[in-house]
N, C-alpha and C positions, 0 to 999 in steps of 0.2 A: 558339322552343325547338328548332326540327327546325334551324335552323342553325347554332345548339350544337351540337347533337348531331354533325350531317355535319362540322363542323369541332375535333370534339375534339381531332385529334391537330395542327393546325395553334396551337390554345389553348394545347394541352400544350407545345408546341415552343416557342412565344414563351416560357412561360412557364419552360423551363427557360433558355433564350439568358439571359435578362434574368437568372435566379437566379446565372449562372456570371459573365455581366458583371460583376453589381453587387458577388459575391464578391470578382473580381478585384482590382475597381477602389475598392476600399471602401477609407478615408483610415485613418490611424496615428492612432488617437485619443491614444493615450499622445502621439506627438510633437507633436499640436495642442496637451494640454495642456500641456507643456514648453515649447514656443514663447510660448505665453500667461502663463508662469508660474506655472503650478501645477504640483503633483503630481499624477503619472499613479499609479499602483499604488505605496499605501501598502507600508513595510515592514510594520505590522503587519495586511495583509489576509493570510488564510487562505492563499491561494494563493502567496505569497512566503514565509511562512514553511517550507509543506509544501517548497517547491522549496529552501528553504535545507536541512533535515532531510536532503531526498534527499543532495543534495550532500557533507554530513557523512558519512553512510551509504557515500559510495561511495569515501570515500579511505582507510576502513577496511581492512588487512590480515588476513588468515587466513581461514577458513573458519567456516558457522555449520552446525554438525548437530542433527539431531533423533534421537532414540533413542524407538523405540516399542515398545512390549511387546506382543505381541499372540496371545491363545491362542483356537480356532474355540470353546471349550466353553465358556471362561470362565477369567479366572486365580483359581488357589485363594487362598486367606489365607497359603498357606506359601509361597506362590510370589510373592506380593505383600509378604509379610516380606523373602524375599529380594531383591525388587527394591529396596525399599528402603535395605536394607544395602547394594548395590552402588553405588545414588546415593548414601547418605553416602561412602562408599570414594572414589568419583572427587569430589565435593565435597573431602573432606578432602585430596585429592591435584591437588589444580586447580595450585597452583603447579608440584610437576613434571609435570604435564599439558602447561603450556601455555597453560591455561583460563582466559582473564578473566573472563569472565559467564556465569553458570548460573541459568536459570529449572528451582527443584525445583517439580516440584509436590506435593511432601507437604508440603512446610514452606514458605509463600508469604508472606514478610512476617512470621516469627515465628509464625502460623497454620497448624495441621496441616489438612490439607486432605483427602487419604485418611489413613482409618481401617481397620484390619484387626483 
C-alpha cells in the first residue's frame, strides 16, 4: 500500500498518457461498420435527427425577438388588458409587419391561457 501511495503521481501519469493515447488512437466505428456493410448512425437515431432540425434552423432568414412585460410591483389587470390588445394589434398586422410566426401566450392553440 505505502508504494501506492509514494507513486501516486507516477499512477496518475501512466494513467492519463494511456487515456490521451487511447483517445487518439481510437478506430472510426462508423467507417468499420461501412466497410463491413452495415449501417453506422441510423437516420432515425435522435441524434441525426436533432442535427438535421439544427440545420433547418440555420438557413432560416430574419430575426427572432422576445417582447417581455415586466413591472417590480406587479402588472395590474388594466395594464394586462392592454397588453393584450396590443398582441392582437401586431398579431392582426403580422402580414405588414413582416411576421411569419407568433407564439401568443394568451391564446395558445385556441386556449386562453392568461385571464384578467
Amino acid at each position: 500500500m505505502n508504494k501506492i501511495i509514494k507513486g501516486r503521481w507516477a499512477i496518475f501519469s501512466i494513467w492519463l498518457i494511456a487515456t490521451i493515447l487511447l483517445t487518439f488512437f481510437q478506430p472510426d466505428i462508423n467507417a468499420i461498420l461501412r466497410e463491413k456493410g452495415q449501417q453506422g448512425t441510423s437516420s432515425e437515431s435522435p441524434s441525426v435527427i436533432a442535427d438535421n432540425i439544427l440545420k433547418k434552423m440555420d438557413t432560416t432568414k430574419g430575426t427572432s425577438n422576445i417582447i417581455v412585460f415586466y413591472d417590480k410591483n406587479k402588472i395590474s389587470n388594466a395594464e394586462m388588458t392592454n397588453i393584450g390588445d396590443a398582441i392582437k394589434e401586431i398579431s392582426d398586422s403580422k402580414k405588414e409587419l413582416g411576421i411569419t410566426d407568433m407564439i401568443d401566450p394568451f391564446n395558445v392553440r385556441g386556449k386562453k391561457l392568461i385571464s384578467f
